[in-house]
Structure formats: C-alpha cells, structure tokens
N, CA, C and O atoms as a Tinker XYZ file with bonds, in Angstrom:
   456  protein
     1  N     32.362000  145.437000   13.746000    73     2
     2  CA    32.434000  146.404000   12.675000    64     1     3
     3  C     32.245000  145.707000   11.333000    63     2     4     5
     4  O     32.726000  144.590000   11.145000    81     3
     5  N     31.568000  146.335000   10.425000    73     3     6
     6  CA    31.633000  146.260000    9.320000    64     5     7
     7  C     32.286000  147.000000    7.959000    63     6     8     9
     8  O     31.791000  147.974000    7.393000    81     7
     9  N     33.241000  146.458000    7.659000    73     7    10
    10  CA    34.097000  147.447000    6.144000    64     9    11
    11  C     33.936000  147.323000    5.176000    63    10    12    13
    12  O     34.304000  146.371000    4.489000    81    11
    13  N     33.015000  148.759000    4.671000    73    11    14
    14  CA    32.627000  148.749000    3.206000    64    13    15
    15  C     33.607000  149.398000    2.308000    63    14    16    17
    16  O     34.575000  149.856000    2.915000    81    15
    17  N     33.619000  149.601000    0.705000    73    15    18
    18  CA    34.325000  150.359000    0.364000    64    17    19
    19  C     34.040000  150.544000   -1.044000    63    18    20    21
    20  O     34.709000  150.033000   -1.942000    81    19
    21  N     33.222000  151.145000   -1.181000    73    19    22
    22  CA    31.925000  151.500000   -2.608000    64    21    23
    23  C     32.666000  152.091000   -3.983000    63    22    24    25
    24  O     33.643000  152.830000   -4.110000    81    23
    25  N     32.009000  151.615000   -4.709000    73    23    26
    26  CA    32.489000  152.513000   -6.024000    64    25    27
    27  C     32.702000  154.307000   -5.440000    63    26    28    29
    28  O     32.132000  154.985000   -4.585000    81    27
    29  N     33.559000  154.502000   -6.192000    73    27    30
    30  CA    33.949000  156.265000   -6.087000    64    29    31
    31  C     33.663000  156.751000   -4.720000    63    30    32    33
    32  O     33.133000  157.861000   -4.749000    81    31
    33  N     33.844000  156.276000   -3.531000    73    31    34
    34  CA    33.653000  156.217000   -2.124000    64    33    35
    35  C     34.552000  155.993000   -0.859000    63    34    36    37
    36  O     34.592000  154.765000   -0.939000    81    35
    37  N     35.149000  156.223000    0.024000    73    35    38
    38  CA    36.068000  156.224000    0.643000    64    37    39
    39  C     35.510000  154.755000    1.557000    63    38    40    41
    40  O     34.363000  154.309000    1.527000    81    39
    41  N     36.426000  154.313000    2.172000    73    39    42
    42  CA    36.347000  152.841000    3.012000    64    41    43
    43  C     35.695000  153.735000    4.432000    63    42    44    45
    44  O     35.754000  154.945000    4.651000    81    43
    45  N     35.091000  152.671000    5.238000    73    43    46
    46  CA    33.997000  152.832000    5.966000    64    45    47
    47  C     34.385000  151.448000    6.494000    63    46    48    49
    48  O     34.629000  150.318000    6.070000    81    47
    49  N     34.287000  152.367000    8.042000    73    47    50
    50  CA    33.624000  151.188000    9.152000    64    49    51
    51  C     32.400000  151.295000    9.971000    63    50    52    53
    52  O     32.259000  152.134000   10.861000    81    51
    53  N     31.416000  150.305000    9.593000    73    51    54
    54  CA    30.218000  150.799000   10.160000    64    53    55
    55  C     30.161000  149.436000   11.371000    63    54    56    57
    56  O     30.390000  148.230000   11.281000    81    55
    57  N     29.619000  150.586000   12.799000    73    55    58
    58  CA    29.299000  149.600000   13.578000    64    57    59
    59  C     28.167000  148.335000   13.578000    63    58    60    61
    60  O     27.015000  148.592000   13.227000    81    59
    61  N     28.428000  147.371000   13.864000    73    59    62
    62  CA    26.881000  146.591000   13.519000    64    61    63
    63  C     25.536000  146.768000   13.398000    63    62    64    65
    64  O     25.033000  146.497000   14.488000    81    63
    65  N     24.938000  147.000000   12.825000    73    63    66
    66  CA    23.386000  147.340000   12.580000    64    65    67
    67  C     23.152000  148.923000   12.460000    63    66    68    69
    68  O     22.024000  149.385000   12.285000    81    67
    69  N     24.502000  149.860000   12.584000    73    67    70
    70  CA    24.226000  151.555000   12.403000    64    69    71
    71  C     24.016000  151.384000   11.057000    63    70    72    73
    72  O     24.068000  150.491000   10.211000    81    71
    73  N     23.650000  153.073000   11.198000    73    71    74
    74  CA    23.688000  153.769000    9.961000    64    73    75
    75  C     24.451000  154.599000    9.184000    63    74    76    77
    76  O     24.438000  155.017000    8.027000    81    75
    77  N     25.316000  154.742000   10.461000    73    75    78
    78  CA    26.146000  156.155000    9.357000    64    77    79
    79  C     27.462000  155.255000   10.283000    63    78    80    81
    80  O     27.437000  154.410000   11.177000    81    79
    81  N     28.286000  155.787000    9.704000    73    79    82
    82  CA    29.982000  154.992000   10.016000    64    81    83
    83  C     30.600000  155.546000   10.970000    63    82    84    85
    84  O     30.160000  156.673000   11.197000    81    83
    85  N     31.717000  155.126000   11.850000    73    83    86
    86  CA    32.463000  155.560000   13.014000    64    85    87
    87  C     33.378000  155.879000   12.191000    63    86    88    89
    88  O     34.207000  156.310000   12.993000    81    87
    89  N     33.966000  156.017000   10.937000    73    87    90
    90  CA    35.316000  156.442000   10.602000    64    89    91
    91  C     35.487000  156.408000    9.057000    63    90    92    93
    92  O     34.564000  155.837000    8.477000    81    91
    93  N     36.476000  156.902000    8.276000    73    91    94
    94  CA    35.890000  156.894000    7.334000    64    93    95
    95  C     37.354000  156.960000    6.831000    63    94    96    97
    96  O     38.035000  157.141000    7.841000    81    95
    97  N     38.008000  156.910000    5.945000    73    95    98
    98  CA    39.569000  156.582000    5.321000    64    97    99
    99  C     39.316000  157.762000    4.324000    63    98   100   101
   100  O     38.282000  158.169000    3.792000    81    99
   101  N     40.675000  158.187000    4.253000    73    99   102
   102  CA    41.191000  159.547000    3.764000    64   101   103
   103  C     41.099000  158.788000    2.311000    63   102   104   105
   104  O     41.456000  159.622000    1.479000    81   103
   105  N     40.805000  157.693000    1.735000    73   103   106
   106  CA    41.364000  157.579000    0.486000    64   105   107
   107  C     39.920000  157.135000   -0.171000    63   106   108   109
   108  O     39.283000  156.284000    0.448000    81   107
   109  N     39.374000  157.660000   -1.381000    73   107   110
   110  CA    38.533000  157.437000   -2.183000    64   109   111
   111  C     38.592000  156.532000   -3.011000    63   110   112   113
   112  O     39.078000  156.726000   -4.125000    81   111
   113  N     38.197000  155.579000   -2.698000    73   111   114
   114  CA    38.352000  154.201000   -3.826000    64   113   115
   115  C     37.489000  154.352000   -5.233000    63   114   116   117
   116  O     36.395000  154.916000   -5.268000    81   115
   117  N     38.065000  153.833000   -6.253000    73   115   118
   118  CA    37.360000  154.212000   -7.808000    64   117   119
   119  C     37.029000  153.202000   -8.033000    63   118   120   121
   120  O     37.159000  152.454000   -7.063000    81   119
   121  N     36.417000  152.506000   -9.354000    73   119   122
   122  CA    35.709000  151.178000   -9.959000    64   121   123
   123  C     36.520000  150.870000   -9.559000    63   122   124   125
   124  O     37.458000  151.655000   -9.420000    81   123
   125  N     36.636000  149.138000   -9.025000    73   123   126
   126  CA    34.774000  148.584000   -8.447000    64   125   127
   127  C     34.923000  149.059000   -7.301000    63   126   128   129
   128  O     34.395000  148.211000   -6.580000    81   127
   129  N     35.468000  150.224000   -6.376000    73   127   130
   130  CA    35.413000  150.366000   -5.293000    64   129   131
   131  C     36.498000  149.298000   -4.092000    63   130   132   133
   132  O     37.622000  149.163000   -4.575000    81   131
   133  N     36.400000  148.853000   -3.236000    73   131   134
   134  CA    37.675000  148.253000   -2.383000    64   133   135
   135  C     37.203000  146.780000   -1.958000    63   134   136   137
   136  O     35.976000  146.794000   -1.864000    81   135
   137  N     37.622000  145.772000   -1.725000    73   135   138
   138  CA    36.963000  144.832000   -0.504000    64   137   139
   139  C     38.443000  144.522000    0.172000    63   138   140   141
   140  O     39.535000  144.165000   -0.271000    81   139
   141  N     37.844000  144.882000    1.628000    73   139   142
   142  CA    39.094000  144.872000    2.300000    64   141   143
   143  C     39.180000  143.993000    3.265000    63   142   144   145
   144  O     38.105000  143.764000    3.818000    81   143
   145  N     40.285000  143.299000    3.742000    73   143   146
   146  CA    40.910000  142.414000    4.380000    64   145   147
   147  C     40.911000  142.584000    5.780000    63   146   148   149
   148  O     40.428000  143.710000    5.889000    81   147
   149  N     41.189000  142.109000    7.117000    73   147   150
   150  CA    41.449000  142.738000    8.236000    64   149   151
   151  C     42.329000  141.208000    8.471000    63   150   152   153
   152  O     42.232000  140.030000    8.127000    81   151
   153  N     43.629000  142.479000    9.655000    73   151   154
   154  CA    44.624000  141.456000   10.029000    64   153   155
   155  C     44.726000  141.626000   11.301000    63   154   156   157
   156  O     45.328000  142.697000   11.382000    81   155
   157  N     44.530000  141.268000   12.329000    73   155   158
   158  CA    44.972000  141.687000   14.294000    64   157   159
   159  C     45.847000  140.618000   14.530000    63   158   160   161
   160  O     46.196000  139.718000   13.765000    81   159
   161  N     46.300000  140.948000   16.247000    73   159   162
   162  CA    47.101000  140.131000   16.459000    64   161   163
   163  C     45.904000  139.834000   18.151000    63   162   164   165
   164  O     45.683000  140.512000   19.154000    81   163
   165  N     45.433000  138.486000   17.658000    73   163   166
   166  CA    44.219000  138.440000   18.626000    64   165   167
   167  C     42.841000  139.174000   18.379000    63   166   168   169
   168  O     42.087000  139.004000   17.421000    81   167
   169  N     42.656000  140.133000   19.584000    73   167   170
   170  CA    41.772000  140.896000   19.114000    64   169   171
   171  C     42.071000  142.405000   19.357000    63   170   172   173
   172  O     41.166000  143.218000   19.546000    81   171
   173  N     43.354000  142.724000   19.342000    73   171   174
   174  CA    44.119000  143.881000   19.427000    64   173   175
   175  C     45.245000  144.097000   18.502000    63   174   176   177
   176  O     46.176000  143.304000   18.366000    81   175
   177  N     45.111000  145.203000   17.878000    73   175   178
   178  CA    45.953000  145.663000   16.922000    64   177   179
   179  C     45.671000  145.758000   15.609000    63   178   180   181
   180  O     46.511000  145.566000   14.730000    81   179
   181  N     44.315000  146.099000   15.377000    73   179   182
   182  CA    43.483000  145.294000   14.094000    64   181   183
   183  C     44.097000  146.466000   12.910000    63   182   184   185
   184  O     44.119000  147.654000   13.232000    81   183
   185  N     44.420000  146.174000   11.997000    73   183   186
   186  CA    44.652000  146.215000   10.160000    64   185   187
   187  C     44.022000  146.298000    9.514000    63   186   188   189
   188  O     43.851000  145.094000    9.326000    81   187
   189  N     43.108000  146.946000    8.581000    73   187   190
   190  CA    42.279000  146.996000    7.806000    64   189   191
   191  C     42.895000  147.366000    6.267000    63   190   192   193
   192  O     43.230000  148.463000    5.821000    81   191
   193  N     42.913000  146.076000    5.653000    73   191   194
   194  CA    43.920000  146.486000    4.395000    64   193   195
   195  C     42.866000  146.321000    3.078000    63   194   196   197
   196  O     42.047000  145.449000    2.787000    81   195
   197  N     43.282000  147.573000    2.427000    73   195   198
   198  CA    42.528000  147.872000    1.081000    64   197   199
   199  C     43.435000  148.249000   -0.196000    63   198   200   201
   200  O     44.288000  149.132000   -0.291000    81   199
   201  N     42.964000  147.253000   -1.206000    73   199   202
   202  CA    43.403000  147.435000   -2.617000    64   201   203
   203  C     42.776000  148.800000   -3.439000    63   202   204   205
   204  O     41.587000  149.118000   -3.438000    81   203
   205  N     43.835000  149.497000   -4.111000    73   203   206
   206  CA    43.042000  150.580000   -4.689000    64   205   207
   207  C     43.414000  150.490000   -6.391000    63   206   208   209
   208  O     44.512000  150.666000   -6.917000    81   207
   209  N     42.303000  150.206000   -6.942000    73   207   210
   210  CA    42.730000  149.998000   -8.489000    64   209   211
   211  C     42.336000  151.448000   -9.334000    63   210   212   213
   212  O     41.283000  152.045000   -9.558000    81   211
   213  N     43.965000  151.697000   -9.715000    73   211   214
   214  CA    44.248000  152.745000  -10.782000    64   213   215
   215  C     45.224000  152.887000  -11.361000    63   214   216   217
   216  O     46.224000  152.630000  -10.691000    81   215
   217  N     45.438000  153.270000  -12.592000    73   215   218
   218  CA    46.607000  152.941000  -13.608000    64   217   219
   219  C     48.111000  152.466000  -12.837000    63   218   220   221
   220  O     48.883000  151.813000  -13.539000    81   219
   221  N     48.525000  152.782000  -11.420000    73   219   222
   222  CA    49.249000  151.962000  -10.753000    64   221   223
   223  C     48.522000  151.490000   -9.067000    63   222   224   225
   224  O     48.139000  152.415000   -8.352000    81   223
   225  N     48.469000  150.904000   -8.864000    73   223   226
   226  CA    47.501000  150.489000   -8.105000    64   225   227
   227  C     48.439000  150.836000   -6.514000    63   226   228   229
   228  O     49.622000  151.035000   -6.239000    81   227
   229  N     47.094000  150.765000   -5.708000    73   227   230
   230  CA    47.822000  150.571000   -4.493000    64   229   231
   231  C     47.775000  149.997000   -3.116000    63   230   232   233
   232  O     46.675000  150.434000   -2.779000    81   231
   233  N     48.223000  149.295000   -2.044000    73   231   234
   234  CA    47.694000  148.749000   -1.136000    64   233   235
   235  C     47.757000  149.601000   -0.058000    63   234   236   237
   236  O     48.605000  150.493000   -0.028000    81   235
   237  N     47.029000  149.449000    0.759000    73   235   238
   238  CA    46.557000  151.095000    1.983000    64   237   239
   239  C     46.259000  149.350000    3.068000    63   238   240   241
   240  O     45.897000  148.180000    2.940000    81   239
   241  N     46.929000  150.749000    4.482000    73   239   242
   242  CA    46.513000  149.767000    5.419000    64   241   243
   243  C     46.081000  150.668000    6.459000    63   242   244   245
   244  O     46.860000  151.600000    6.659000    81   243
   245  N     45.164000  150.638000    7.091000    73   243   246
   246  CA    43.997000  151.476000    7.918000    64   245   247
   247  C     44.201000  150.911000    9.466000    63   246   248   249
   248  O     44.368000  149.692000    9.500000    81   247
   249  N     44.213000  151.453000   10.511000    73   247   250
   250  CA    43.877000  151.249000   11.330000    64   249   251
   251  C     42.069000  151.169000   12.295000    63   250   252   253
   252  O     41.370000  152.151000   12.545000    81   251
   253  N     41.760000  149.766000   12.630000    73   251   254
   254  CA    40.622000  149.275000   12.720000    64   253   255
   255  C     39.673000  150.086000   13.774000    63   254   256   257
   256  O     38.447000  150.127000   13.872000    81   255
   257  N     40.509000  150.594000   14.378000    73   255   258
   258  CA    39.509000  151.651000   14.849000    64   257   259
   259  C     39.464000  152.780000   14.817000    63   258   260   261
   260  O     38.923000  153.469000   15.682000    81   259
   261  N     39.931000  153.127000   13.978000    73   259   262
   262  CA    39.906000  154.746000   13.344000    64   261   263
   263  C     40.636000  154.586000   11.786000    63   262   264   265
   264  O     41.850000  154.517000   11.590000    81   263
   265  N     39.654000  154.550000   10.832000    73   263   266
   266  CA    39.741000  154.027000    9.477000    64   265   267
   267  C     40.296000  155.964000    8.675000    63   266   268   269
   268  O     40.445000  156.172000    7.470000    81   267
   269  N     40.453000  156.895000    9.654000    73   267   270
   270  CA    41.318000  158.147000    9.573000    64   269   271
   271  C     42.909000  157.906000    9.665000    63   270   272   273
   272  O     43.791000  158.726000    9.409000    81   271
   273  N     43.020000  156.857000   10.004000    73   271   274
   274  CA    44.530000  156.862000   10.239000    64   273   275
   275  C     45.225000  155.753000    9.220000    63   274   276   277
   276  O     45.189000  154.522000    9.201000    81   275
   277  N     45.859000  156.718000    8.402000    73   275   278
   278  CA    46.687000  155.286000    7.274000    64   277   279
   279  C     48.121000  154.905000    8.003000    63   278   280   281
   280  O     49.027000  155.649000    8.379000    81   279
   281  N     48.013000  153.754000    8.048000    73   279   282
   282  CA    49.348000  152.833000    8.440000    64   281   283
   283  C     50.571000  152.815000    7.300000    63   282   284   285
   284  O     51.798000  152.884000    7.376000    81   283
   285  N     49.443000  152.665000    6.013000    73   283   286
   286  CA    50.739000  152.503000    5.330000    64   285   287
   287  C     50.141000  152.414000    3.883000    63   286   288   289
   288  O     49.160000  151.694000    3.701000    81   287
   289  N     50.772000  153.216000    2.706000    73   287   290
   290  CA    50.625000  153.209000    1.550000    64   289   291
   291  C     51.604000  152.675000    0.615000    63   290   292   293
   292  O     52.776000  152.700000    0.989000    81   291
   293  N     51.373000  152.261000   -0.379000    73   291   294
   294  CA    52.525000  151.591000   -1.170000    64   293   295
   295  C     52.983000  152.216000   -2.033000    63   294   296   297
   296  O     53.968000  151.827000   -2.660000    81   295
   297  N     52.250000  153.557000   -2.315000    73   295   298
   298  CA    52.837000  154.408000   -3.770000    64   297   299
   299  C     54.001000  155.566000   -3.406000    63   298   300   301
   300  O     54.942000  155.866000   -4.140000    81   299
   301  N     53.668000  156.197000   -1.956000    73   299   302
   302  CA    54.993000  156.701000   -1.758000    64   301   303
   303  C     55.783000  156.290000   -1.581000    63   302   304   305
   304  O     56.556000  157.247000   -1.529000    81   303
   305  N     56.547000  155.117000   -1.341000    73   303   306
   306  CA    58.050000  154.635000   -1.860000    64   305   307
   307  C     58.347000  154.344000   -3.193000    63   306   308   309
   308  O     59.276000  153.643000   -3.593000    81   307
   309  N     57.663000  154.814000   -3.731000    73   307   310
   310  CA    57.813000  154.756000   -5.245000    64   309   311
   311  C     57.964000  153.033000   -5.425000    63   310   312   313
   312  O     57.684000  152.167000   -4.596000    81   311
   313  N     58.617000  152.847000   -7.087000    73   311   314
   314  CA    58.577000  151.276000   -7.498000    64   313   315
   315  C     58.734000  150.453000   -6.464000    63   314   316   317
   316  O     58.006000  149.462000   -6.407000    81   315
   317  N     59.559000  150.655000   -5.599000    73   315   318
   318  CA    59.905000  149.720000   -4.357000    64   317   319
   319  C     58.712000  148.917000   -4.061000    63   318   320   321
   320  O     58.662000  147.687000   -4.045000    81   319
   321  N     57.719000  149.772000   -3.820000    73   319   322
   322  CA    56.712000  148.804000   -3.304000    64   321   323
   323  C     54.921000  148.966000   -4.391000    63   322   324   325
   324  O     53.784000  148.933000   -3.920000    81   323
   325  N     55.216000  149.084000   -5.465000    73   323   326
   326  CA    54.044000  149.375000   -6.562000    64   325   327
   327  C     54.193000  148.200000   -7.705000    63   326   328   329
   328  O     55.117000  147.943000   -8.475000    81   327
   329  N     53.145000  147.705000   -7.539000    73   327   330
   330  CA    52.642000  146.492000   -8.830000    64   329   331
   331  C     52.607000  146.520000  -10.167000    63   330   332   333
   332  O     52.876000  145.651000  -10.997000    81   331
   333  N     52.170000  147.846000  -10.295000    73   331   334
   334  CA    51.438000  147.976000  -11.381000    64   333   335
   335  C     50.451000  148.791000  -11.409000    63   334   336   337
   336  O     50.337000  149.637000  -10.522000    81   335
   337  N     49.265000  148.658000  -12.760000    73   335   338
   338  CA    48.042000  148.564000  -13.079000    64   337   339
   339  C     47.152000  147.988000  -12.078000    63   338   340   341
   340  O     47.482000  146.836000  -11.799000    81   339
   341  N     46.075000  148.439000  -11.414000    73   339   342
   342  CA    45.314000  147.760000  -10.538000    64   341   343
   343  C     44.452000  146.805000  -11.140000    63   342   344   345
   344  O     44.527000  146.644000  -12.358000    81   343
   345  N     43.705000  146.198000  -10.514000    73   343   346
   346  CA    43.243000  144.907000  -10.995000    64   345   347
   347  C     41.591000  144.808000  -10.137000    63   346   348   349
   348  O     41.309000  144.763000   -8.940000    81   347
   349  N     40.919000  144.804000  -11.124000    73   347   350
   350  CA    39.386000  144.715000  -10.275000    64   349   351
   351  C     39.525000  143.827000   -9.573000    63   350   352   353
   352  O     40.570000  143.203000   -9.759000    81   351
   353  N     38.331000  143.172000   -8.125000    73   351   354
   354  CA    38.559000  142.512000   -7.712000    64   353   355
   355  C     39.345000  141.385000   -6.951000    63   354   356   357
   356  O     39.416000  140.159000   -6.864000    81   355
   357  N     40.115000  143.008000   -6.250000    73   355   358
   358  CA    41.540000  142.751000   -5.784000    64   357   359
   359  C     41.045000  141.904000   -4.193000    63   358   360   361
   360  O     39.814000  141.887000   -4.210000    81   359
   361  N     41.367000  141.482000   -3.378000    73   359   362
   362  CA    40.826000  141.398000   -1.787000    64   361   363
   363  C     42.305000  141.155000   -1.383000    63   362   364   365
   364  O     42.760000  140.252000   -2.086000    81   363
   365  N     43.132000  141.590000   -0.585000    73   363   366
   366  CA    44.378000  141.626000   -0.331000    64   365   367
   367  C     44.169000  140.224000    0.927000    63   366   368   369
   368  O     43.160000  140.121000    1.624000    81   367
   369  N     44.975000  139.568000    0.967000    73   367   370
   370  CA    45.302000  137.694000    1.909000    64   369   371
   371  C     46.416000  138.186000    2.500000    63   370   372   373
   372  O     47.425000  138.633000    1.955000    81   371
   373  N     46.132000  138.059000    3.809000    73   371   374
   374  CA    46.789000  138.340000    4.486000    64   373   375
   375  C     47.466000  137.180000    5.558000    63   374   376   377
   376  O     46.687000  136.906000    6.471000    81   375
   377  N     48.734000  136.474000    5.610000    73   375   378
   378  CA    48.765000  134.972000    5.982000    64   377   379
   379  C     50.907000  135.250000    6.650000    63   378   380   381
   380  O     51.829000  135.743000    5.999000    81   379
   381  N     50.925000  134.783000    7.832000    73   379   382
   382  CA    52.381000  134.490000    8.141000    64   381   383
   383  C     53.410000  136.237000    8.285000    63   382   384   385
   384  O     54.601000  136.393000    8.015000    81   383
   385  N     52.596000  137.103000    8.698000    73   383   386
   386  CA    53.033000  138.376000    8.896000    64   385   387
   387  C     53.441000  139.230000    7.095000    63   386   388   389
   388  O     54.264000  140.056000    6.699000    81   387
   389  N     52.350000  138.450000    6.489000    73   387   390
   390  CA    52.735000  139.095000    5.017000    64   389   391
   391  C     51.180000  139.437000    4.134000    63   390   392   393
   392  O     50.036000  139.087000    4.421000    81   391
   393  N     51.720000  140.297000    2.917000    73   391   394
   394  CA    50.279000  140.798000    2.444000    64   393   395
   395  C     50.385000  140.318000    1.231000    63   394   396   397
   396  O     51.298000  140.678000    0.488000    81   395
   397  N     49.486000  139.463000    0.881000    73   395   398
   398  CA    49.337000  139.079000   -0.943000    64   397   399
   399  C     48.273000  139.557000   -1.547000    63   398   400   401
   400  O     47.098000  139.509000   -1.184000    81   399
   401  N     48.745000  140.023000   -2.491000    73   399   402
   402  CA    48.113000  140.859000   -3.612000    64   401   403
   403  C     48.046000  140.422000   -4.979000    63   402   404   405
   404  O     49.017000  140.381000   -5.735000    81   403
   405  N     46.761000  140.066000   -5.302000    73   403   406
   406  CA    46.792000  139.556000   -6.768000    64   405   407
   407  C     46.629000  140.658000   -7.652000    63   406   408   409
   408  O     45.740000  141.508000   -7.620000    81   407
   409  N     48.347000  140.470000   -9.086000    73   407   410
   410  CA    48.507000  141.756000   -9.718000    64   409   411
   411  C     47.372000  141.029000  -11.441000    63   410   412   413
   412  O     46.539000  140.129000  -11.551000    81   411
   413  N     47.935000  141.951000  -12.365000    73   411   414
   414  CA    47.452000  141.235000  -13.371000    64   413   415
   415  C     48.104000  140.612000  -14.336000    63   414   416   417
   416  O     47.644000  140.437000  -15.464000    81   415
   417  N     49.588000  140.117000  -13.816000    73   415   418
   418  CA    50.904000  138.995000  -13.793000    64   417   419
   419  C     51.108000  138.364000  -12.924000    63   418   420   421
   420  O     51.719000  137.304000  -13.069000    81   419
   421  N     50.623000  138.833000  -11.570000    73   419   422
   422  CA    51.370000  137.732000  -10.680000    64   421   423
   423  C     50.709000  137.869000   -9.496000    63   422   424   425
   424  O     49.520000  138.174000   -9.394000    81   423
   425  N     51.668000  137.586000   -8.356000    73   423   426
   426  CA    51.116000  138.219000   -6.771000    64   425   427
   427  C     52.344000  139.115000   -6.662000    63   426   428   429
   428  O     53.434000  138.920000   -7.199000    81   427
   429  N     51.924000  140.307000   -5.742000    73   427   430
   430  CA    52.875000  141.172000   -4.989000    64   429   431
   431  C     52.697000  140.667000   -3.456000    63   430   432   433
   432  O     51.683000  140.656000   -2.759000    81   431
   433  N     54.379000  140.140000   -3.085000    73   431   434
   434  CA    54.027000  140.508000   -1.372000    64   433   435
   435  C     54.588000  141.397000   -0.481000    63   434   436   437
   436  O     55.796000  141.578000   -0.327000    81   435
   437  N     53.800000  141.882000    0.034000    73   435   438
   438  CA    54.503000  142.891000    1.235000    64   437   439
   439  C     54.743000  142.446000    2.085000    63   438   440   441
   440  O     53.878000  141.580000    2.217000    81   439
   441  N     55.694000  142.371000    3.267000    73   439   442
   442  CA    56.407000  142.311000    4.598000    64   441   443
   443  C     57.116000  143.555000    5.296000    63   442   444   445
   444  O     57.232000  144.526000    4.548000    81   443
   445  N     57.586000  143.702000    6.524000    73   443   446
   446  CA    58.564000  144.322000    6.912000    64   445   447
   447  C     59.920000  143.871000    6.150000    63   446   448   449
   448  O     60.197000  142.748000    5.727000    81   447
   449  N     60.669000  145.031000    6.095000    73   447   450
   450  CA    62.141000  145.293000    5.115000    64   449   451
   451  C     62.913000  144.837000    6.480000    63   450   452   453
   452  O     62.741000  145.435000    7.542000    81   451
   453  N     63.409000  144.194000    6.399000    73   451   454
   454  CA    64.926000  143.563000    6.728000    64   453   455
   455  C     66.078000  145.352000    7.727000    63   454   456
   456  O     67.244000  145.208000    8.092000    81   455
C-alpha cells in the first residue's frame, strides 16, 4: 500500500500501481495536507498515523487496512491530549510503543495512559 494525504483531501491508501484507493479516512486534511507514518506489530496490526494541522492540531490513527476506521483522535479528550497550533510538515515517529510529534515548542508524546 501506498499513503497519500493531499492538500484539502482526505488520507488514502492506494494499492501498488492502482488508480483509485481501497479506503479512504473520514478526515480531510488542510495545507500542506498529511504525511503519514505507519506502525505494525510485524506484519499484522498495521497503524497508519496522520498529523492534521489547524489552529489546534491533531494526531489521527487509521487502521491499515481500512483507512475508514479511526483508532484514535487526539482532540476529543480535549487538552489532555492536544498540542496546540499545528505545524506544517508534521510526519508523526513512531519508536518504543510511543508517538512523537513535532509541535511548534516542542515534541508531544502519546502512549497508552497508565
């Protein structure tokens, strides 16, 4: 698969060499559009995590084979889990069961809550 995620355009997984996408994410990404991350455990369980930059930004995590299904958003828990201001040229690093996010002060990381 391939994951695009275009100016003013929702994230997309296109199979290798198609044309039109197997799935398509409920969320419309704005300038510059998304570049997104993928996290599995092997080659099962795949993550498809996307930065969304807007006056508070947000991190979305997609499931890899059906880019219809959100895992997880960061703006409905309110501040708990929100940065800020989004930040062009976000690509979310994903390393040690955690998500880093470059803000436009610092990094945000996400994990499972205790």
């Amino acid at each position: 698969m391939v994951y695009y995620g275009g100016l003013n355009d929702s994230l997309k997984a296109l199979p290798l060499l198609a044309t039109t996408a197997a799935s398509r994410s409920p969320t419309t990404f704005p300038y510059p559009g998304t570049t997104p991350a993928i996290s599995a455990n092997g080659t099962s369980n795949g993550i498809v995590w996307a930065a969304e930059n807007r006056a508070v930004g947000a991190l979305h995590a997609y499931d890899a084979a059906n880019l219809g299904r959100e895992l997880y958003n960061s703006n409905p828990a309110g501040t708990r889990d929100q940065w800020g201001a989004g930040n062009k040229f976000i690509t979310p690093m994903i390393a040690n069961g955690k998500v880093f996010v470059g803000t436009t002060t610092g990094v945000a990381v996400f994990g499972l809550l205790n």
